[in-house]
N, C-alpha and C positions, 0 to 999 in steps of 0.2 A: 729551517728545512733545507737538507743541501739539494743543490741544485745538478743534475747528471746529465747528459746529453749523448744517446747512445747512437752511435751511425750504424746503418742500417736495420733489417729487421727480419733475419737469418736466424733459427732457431736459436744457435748459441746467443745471439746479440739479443733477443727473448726472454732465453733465461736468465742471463741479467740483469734483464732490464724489473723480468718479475720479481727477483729475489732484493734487489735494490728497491722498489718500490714497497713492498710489504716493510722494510727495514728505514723507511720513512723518509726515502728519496723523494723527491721531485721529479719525474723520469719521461723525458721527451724523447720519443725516435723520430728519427729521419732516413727515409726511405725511399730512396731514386727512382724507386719503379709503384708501383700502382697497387702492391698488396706485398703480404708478407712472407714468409717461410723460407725464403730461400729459392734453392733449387727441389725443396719439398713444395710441387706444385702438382696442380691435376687441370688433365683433359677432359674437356667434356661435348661429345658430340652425336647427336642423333638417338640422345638415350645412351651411350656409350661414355665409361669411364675409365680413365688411367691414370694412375701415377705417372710425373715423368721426371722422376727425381728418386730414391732413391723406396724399394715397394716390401722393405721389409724389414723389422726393430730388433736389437739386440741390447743387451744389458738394460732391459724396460724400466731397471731399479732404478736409475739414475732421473727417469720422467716420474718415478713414482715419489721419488725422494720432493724433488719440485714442487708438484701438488700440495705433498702433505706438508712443506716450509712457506707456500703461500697463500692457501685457502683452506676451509673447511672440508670443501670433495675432494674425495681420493682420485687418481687417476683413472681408476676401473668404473669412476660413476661419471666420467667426462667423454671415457671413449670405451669401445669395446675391443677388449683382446683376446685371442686365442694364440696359441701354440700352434706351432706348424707342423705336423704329424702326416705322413717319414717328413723329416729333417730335408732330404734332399733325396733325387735322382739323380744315377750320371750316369751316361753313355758316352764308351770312351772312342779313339778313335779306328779302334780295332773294333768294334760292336760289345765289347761287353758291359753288360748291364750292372750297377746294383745300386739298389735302394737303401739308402742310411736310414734308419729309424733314428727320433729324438728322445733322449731323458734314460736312455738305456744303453750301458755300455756291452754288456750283456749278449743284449742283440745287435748292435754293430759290430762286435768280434765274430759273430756267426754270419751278421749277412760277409764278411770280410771274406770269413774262410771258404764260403761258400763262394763265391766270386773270382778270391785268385789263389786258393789253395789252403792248408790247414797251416797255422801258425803265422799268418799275416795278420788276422784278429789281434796273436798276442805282441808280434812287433810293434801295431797299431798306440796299442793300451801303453807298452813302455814309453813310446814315444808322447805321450799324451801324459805319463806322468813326469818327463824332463816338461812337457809346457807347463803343467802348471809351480813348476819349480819357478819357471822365468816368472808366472804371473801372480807368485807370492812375494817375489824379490823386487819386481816392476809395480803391481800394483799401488802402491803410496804414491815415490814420486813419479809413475806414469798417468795416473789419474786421479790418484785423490790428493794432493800437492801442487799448488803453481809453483813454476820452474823460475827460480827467482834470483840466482847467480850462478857464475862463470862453474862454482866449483860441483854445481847441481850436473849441470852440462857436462862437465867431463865426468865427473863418477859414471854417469849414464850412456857415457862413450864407449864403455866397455860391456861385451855382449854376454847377458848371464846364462846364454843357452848354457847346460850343463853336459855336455857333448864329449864321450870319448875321442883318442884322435884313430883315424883312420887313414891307411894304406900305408903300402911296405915302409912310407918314410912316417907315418906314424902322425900326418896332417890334423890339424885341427879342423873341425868345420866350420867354415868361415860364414855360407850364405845358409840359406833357406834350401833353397834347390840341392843344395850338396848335403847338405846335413838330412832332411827326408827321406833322400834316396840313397842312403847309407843305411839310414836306421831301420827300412822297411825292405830291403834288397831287392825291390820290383818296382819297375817304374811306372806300373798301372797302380798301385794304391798310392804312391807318392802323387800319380797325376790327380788327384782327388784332394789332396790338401796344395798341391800347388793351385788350384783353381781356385781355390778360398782366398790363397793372399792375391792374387790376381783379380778378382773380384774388388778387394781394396786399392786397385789400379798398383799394384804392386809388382816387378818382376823379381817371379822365385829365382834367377839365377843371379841378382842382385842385393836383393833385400834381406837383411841379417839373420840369424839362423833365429834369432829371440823371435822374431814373425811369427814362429808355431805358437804362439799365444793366439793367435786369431780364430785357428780354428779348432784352439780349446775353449775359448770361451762363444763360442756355436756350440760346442759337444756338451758343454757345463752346465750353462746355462739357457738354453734354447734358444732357436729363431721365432720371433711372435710375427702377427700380422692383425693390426688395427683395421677392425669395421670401415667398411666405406673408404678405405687403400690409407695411405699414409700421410695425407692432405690432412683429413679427420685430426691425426696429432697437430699438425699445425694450426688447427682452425681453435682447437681447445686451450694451446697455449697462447695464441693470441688474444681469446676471452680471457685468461686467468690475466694475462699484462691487463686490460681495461680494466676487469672488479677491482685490481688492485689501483687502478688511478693512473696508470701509463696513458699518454698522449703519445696515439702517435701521426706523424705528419709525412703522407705518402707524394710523393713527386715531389721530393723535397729530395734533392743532390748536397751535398755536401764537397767541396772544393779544398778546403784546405782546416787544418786544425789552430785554431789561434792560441799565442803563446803572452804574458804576461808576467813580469814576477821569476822567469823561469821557470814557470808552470804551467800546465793545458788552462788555459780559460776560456775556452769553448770553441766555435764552431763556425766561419764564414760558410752560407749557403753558394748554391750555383749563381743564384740571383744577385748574388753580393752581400746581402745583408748578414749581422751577424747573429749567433746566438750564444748570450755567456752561459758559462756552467763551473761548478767546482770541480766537477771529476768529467773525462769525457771516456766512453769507451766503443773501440772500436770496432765493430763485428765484420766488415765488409772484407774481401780478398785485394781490393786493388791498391796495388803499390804503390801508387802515390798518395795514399793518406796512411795505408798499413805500416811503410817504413818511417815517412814524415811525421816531426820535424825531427826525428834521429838523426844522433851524429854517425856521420859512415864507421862500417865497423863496429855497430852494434856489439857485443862482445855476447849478447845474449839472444842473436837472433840465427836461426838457420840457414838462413839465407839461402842454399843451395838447392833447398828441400821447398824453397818459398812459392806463390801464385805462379801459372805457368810453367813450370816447372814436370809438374805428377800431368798424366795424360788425364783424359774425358770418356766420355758416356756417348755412344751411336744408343737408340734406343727406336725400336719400333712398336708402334702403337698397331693391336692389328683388331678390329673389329669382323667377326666370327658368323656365320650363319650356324645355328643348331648347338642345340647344349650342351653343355659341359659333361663329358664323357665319368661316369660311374668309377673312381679308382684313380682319375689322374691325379698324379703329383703337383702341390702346391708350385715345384722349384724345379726343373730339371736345368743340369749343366750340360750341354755335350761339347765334347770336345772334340779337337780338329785338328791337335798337332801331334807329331813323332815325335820320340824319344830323342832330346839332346837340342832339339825347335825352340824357338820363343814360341811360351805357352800360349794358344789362343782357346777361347771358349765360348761360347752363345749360351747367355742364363735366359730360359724363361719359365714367366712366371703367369698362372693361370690360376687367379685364385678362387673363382667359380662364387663371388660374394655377388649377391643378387640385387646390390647399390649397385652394381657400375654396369648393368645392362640394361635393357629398354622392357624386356622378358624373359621367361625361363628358356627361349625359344633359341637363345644368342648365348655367347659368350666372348668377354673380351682375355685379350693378351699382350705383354707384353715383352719383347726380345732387348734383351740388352748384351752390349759390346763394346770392352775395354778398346780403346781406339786413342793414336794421338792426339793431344792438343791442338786447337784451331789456329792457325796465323793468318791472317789476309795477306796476300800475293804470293806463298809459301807453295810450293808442288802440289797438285791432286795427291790425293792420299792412294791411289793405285790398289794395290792387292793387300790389303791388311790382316785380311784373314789367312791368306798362304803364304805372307813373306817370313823366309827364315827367321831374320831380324827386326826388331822394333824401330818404327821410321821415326825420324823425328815430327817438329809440327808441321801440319799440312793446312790445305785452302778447303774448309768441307763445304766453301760454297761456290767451286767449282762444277760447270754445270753436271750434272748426270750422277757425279761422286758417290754422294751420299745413297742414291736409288739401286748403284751398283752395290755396294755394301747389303744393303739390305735385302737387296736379291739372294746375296749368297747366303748371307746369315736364314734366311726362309729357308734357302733349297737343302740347308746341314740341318736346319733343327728336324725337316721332313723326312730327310734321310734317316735320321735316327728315330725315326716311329714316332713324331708328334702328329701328323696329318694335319694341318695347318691349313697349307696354300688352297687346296681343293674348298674350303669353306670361308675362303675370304670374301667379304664384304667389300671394305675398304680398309686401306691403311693410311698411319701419316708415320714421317720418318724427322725424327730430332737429331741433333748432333750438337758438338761442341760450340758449334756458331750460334746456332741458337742458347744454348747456356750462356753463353758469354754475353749474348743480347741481354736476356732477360735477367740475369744475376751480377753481371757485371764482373764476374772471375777471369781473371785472363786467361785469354783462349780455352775460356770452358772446363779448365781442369778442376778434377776432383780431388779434394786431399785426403789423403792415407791419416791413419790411427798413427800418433806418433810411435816408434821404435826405440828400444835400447841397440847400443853397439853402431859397429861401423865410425868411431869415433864423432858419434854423434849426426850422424847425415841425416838421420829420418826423426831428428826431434824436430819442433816447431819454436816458434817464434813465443818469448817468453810470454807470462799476462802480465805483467808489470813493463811497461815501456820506462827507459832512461826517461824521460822526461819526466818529471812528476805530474800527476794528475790526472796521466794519461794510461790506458788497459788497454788488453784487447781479447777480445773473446771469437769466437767460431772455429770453424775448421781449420783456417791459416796456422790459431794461437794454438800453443800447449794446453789443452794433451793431442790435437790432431782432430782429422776429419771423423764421419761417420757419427750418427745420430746420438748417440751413445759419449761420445768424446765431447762433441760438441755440446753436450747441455751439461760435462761438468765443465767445460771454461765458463760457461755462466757462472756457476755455483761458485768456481775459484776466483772469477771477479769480485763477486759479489763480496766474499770473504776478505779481498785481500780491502777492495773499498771500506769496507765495516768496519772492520776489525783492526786494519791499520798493515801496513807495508810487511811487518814480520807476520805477521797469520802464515801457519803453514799446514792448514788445514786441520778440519773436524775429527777428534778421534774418539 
């Protein structure tokens, strides 16, 4: 029975560990912090519950796929889901309103035209079928394929948006931001899909035009939302690792990857001691065991795109007096910036699920906001919500910082008719310093769904490491962050372990 040793114990590093174990591994994790999932973690206080990590699923096939490769229950008999029905709220920063309906294209061309005129529906719709252009061109080797040489990387340097060129000199559209607001000639429905990739800590006036795959596959396949918040998934993938015989071993740090032979053979702890293994795999973000023992110049790693790098998560927890109002929207986005700004947004999310209050008497909520990267001694983070430009990393524990943020983020989502502040109880306020405590991600960042184009900047860090023996699965590794992404780098570990180096996925 071969022996695996997976570090940490982060959903992708999960999925792995489950699909290796069913496949007749020996599979220990190790796990620096006290429990598992990652940054899919939950609050819980006074009766009062929250996600504080990421409060809502997309592409659910990928956890359903899981299930039905490691156990007898399906995933709908481990956790409860529903669809999120409208899809989304936005209020923009002019006041106008409109509600997305999900699963119907139908009626999102009406609430469209109804919102910013007749024939923005049907721009809408064209531009939605260049995305799924990219996301029949992309899907293989963006998610169902580990990325496993130099010439993978460069094919997928090249961006498949399928994009006429535009203006007098007959431009190509190079990003996201420019190509949306081309295709839809009004920069209020463009501001509606740029808040999608921004939401994936993404800026639309950077990230490659292929990105409108993101918020086709919201439009395609729906947004869910798991009973009892997004922990619930965590809690049932971590059952599925135990029936299958996963050990895993929490406050247990891992220091370095030991090598033998030219090959991973396991695992020196914080404590010193070691632990052999034939395969080891990596799930954690932090660059000293994610690049190590690599030779510099990896020729298959992102590097640029790597931990630290992509910005973090301000997120407010707000505990509510009085219930949940008849009609509100699971998700509203309001937005905050002018036309030609770096995009800023405040998503919240009020899912009125009667696990995360104390009675029908309350309601919890909570605010979240795309925000830089944490650095300790780095500037207070200042105006983040009204600075033209995107700062770099900042000190979020700086005193006062973070409580100012969160002021303002209240005082916009109120402005735009959520009525919040007046029914506050209490609140607690996270940031990247805290991710970074508890997850161990440098400076708290979030990583993005890997991207085609831009000569490759927004792909990820291969699953197969130079080293033999050695993988890496989560949000770091290909195919990228996001719940969805990261439980197929399980799945493509898993494979490439099994199966043998050349595996290039299930067809």
């Amino acid at each position: 029975m071969a022996r695996t040793v997976v570090i940490g114990a982060g959903m992708g590093a999960m999925a792995a560990a489950a699909r290796l174990a069913a496949a007749g591994h020996r599979v220990t994790v190790c796990e620096r912090s006290d429990t598992y999932g990652g940054a899919v973690r939950r609050h819980e206080r006074d009766g009062f519950g929250f996600d504080t990590g990421p409060g809502l699923l997309h592409l659910p096939a990928v956890w359903r796929d899981l299930f039905v490769k490691t156990g007898r229950e399906p995933l709908e008999e481990c956790v409860g889901l529903e669809r999120v029905e409208p899809a989304v709220r936005h209020v923009l920063a002019d006041g106008t309103g409109v509600v997305l309906p999900g699963g119907s294209r139908a009626r999102v061309t009406g609430a469209l035209d109804t919102a910013f005129g007749a024939g923005t529906g049907e721009r809408w719709s064209e531009l939605l079928v260049r995305a799924r252009q990219v996301w029949e061109t992309t899907r293989r080797p963006l998610l169902e394929e580990p990325l496993t040489a130099a010439a993978d990387r460069a094919a997928l340097g090249r961006d498949p948006y399928p994009a006429r060129r535009y203006g007098p000199l007959r431009r190509r559209a190079t990003t996201f931001g420019r190509a949306v607001r081309a295709e839809l000639r009004d920069p209020r429905p463009a501001a509606l899909l740029e808040s999608c990739v921004l939401g994936w800590g993404l800026d639309p006036r950077t990230a490659p035009a292929s990105a409108v795959v993101l918020p086709y596959l919201e439009q395609t396949f729906g947004t869910w939302y798991v009973a009892g918040g997004l922990r619930a998934l965590a809690d049932a993938v971590h059952e599925r690792c135990l029936a299958r015989g996963v050990e895993f071993r929490f406050g247990t740090g891992v220091s370095r990857i030991t090598v033998a032979d030219g090959r991973a053979a396991g695992v020196e702890l914080a404590d010193g001691t070691g632990m052999a293994a034939d395969t080891v795999v990596c799930g954690t973000g932090s660059r000293s065991l994610y690049e190590a023992p690599d030779a510099p110049g990896d020729p298959q790693d992102g590097g640029n795109r790597g931990p630290g790098s992509a910005p973090g998560r301000l997120t407010v927890l707000l505990a509510l007096r009085g219930a949940r109002p008849a009609g509100t929207a699971h998700r509203t986005v309001v937005h905050l910036s002018a036309p030609g700004k770096a995009v800023r947004t405040v998503t919240v999310l009020r899912p009125g699920d009667p696990a995360l209050v104390p009675d029908g008497g309350h309601e919890s909520a909570v605010l979240s906001v795309t925000v830089p990267p944490h650095r300790a001694g780095a500037a207070p983070p200042g105006a983040v919500l009204t600075a033209p430009e995107w700062p770099g990393a900042v000190d979020w524990t700086a005193p006062g910082a973070a409580e100012r943020l969160a002021d303002e983020a209240l005082a916009a989502v109120d402005a735009a008719g959520e009525a919040l502040g007046g029914r506050l109880l209490w609140r607690e306020v996270r940031t990247p310093a805290d991710t970074e405590r508890e997850t161990g991600a440098p400076g708290g960042a979030v990583p993005a769904p890997a991207l085609a184009g831009a000569d490759g900047a927004f792909l990820r860090t291969a699953n197969r490491a130079p080293l033999p023996g050695l993988y890496r699965a989560g949000g770091w590794a290909h195919p990228g962050g996001g719940l969805a992404h990261a439980g197929m780098s399980g799945a493509l570990v898993a494979g490439l372990v099994v199966k043998g180096d050349g595996w290039r996925g299930s067809r």
